[in-house]
C-alpha positions in Angstrom: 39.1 -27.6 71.8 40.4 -25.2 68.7 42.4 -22.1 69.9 40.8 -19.6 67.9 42.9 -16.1 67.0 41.8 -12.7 65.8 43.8 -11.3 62.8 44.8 -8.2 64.6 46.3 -10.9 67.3 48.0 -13.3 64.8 49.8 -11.0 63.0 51.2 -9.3 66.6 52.2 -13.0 67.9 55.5 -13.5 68.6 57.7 -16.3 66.6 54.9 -16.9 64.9 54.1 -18.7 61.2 51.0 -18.6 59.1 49.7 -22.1 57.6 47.5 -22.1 54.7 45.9 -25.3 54.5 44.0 -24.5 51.5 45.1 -25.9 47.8 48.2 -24.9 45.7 45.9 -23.0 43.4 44.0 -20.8 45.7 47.4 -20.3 47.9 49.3 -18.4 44.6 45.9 -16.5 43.7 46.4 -15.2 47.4 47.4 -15.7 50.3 48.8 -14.0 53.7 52.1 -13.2 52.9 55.2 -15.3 54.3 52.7 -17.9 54.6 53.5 -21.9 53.9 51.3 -23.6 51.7 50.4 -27.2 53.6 47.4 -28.0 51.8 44.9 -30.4 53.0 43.1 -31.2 49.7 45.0 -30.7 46.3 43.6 -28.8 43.4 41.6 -31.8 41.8 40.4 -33.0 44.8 39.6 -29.4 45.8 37.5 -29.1 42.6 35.6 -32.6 42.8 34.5 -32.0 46.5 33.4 -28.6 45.6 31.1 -30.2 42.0 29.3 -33.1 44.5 29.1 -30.2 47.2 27.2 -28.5 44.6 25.5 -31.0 42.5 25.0 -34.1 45.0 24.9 -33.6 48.8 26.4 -32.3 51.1 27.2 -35.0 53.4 28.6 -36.9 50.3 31.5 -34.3 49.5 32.2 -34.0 53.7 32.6 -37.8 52.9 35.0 -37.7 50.1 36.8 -34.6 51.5 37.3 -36.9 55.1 38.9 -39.5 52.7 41.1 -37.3 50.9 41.9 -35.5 53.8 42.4 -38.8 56.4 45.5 -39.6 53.8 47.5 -36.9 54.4 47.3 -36.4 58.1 50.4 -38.2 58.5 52.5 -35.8 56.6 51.2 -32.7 57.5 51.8 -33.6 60.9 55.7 -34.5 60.4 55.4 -31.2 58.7 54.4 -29.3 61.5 56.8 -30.8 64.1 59.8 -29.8 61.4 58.1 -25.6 61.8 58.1 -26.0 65.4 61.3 -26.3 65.4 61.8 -23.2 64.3 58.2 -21.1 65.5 56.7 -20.9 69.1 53.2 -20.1 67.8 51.4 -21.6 64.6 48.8 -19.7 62.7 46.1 -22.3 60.7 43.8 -20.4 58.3 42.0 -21.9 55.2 39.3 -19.6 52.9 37.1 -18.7 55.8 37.6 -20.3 59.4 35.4 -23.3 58.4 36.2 -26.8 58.1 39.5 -27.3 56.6 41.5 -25.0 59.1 39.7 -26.9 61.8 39.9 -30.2 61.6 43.3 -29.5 60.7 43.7 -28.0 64.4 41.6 -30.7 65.9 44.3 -33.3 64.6 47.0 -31.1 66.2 45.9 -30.5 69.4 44.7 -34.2 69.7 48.4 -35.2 69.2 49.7 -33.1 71.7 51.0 -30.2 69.5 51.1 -27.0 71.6 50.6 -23.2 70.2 48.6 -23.8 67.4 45.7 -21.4 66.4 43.2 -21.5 63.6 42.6 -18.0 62.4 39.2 -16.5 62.6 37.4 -15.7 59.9 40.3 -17.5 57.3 42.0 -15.5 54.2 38.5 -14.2 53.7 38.6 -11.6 57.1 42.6 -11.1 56.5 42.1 -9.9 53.2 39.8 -6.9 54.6 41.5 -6.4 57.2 44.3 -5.7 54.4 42.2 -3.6 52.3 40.7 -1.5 55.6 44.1 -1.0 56.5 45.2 0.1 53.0 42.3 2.8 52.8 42.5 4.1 56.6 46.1 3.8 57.9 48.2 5.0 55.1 47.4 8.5 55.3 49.3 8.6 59.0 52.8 7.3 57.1 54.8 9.7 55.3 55.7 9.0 52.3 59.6 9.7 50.7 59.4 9.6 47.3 62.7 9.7 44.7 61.9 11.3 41.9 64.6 11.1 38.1 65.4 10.5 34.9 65.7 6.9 34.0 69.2 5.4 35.3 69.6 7.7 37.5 70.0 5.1 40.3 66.9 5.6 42.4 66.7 1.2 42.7 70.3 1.2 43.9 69.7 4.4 46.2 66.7 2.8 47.9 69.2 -0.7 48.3 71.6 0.9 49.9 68.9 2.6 52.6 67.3 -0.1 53.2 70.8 -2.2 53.9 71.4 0.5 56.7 67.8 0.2 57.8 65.9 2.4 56.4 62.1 1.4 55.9 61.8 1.1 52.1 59.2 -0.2 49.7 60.6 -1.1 46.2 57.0 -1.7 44.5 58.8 -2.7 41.2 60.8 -5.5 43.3 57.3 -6.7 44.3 55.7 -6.4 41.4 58.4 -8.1 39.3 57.8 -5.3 36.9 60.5 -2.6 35.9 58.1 -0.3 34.3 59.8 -1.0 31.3 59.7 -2.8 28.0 62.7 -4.3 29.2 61.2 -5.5 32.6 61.5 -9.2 31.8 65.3 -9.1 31.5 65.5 -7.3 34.7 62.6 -9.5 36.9 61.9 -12.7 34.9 60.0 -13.8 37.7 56.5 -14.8 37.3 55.0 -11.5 39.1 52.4 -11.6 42.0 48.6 -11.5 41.8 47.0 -8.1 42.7 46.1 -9.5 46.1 49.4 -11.0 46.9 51.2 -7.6 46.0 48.9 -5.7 48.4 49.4 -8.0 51.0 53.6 -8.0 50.6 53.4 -4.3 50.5 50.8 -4.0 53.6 53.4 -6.3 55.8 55.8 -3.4 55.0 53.5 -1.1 56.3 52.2 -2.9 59.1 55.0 -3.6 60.6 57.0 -0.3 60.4 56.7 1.9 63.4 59.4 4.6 62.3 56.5 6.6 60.7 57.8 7.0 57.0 58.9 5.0 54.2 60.9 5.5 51.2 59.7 4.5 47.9 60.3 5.2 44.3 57.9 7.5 42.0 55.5 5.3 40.4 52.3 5.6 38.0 49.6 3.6 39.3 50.1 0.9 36.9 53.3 -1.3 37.6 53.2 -4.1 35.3 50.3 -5.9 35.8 49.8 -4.5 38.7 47.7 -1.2 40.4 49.4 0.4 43.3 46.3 1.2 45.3 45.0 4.6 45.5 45.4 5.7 49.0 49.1 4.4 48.5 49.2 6.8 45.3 47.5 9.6 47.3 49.6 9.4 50.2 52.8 9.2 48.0 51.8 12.0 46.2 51.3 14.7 49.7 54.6 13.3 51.0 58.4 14.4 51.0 59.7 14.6 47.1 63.7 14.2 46.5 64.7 14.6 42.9 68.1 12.6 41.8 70.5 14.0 39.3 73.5 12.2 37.9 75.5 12.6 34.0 75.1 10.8 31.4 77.9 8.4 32.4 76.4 7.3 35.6 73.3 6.7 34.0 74.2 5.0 31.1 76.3 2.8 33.6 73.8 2.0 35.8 71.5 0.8 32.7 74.3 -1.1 31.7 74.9 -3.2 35.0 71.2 -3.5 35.5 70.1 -4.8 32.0 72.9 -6.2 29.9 76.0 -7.3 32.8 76.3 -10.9 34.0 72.6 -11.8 32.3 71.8 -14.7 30.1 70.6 -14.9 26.5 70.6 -10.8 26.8 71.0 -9.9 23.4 68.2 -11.6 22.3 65.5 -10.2 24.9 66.7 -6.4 23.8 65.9 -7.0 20.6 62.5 -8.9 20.8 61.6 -5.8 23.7 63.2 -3.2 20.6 60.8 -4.7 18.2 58.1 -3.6 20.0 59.3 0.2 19.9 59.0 0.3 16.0 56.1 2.0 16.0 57.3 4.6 18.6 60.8 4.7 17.3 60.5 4.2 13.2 61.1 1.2 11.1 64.6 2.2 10.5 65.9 3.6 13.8 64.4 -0.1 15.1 66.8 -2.0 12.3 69.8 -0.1 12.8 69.5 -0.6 17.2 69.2 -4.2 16.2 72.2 -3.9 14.6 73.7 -2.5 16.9 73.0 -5.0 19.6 74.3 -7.8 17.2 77.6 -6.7 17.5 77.6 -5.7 21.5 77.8 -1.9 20.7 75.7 -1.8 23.8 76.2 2.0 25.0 74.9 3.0 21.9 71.7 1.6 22.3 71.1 2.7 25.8 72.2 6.6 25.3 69.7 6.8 21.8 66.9 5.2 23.9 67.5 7.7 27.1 66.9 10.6 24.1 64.6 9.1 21.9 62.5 7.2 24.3 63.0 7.5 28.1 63.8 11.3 28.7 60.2 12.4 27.4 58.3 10.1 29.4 59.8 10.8 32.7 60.5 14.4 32.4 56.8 14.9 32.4 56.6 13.1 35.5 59.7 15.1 37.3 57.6 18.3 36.6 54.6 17.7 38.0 56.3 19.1 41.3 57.7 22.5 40.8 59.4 22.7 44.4 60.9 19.7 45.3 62.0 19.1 49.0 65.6 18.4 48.2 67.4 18.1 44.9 70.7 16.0 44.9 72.9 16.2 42.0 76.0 13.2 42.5 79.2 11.8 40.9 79.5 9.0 43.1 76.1 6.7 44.2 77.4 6.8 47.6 77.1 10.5 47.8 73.7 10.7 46.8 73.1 8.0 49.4 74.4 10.1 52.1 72.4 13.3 51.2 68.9 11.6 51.2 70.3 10.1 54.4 71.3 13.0 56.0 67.7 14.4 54.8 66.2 11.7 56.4 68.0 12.1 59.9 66.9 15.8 59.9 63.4 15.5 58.8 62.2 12.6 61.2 64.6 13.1 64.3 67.2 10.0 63.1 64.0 7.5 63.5 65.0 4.1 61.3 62.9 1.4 61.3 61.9 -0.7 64.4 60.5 -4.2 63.7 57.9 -5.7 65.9 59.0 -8.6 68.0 
């Protein structure tokens, strides 16, 4: 018999995995997140089933998707023994609890494998449970939010935190998406679907009991990707910490992030300056090519701060009059310290606690 599991029970199991059994297409549309893809039917065979299902009978695509299935038993089997060396408890889901997660189980148990689950309801009753979580729960979290000018070191604040253990959320990290016309030199990553974003960013939330979370001010749009209202509303009516720095330490920071240690550099600034002629003018846009061309790099980065970057975000910065600290640093470390000691202060030294 099937050991069936309730979302809200799966995701509070101890050493525990989730298995999506459904095809390589459908698992990087979406999926639950930290989730291994160990799927039962691949994409073309997915598709064919699903035509006959459609167009024949149904008792003809169960046959073909038995065949297809029968094959790979074997493997995902060996598979599984290989995770249970490492997990307790195994978590089986496919699109909606139905037959794919089940027989999948049935094999399982019938060879003796112990602790394995098949998740009610599939993807289908995870994903609202995402969403309902999204639009109820995030009002109780506090939101920290750093606000500043571009290069200001917000990124490299939040690393730091979250090294010490601090709950953070870097939604441009997630999103694979700087914000920038530059964001392909700094995440070259294929980013996430819409889905797969919420889920990543609703496993930070989910599992963080300190209360609060510090994030980085965002519009809604990252990328490709919409940070979801409730998130934006709940950021918005939390704490607000504005970041100062000079020039120096921004132009620095921009410098390391963008241009240091990467590949093939020179030739990504320019295509991304390109695009900026009809912001910038024909000839600024020639003469920062030029620039690039013969590594005069600084240059570049201090005329797009005052051409380009300063009037975007200092729009942004002003849309809170009273901020609830305002930390103005020479060295990183000391702006680390103050949103730290901020922290400690404001939520009685709480840091984040993980669920076992």
């Amino acid at each position: 018999m099937v050991n069936k599991i309730s979302i809200e029970a799966a995701l509070n199991l101890s050493n525990s995995i989730f298995i999506d059994v459904r095809s390589p297409k459908e698992f990087k549309q979406a999926t639950i997140s930290n989730s291994i893809n160990i799927p039962i039917l691949d994409d073309d065979e997915k598709i064919l089933i699903g035509n006959i299902y459609r167009n024949k009978s149904i008792e003809e695509a169960k046959s073909l998707g038995l065949r297809f299935a029968s094959s790979k038993l074997e493997s995902i089997y060996r598979q599984i023994l290989e995770i249970k060396k490492k997990y307790k408890n195994i978590i089986i889901f496919c699109w909606r609890g139905g037959t794919r997660s089940k027989s999948v189980c049935n094999v399982l148990n019938v060879l003796g494998v112990d602790n394995v689950y098949q998740l009610e309801g599939g993807y289908k009753a995870y994903r609202r449970y995402v969403i309902d979580f999204i639009e109820t729960k995030t009002k109780n979290i506090k939101f920290v939010v750093l606000h500043g000018l571009t290069g200001v070191g917000k990124t490299h604040i939040l690393e730091h935190l979250e090294r010490l253990n601090y709950p953070v959320i870097d939604f441009e990290y997630i999103a694979k998406n700087s914000g920038s016309v530059f964001g392909n030199i700094l995440f070259p990553d294929n980013p996430p679907t819409q889905k797969n974003f919420e889920s990543i960013v609703f496993n930070k939330l989910y599992y963080n009991k300190s209360g609060y979370v510090l994030v980085e001010s965002e519009s809604k749009r990252v990328g490709n990707i919409n940070i979801p209202d409730e998130i934006l509303k709940a950021m918005n009516n939390g704490y607000h910490i504005l970041i100062n720095t000079n020039i120096e330490n921004r132009i620095d920071n921009i410098y390391n992030d963008y241009i240091k240690n990467k590949e093939k550099v020179d030739e990504k600034i320019i295509e991304a300056i390109l695009n900026l002629k009809k912001r910038l003018g024909s000839e600024s846009v020639e003469k920062l090519v030029n620039k690039i061309k013969i590594k005069d790099y600084r240059y570049v980065i201090r005329y797009l701060i005052d051409n380009y970057y300063d009037s975007f975000y200092k729009y942004s910065i002003n849309k809170f009059k009273n901020y609830d600290l305002e930390v103005n640093y020479e060295s990183i470390l000391d702006a680390v310290k103050e949103v730290e000691i901020f922290i400690l202060k404001t939520f009685q030294g709480k840091r984040e606690e993980i669920k076992q």
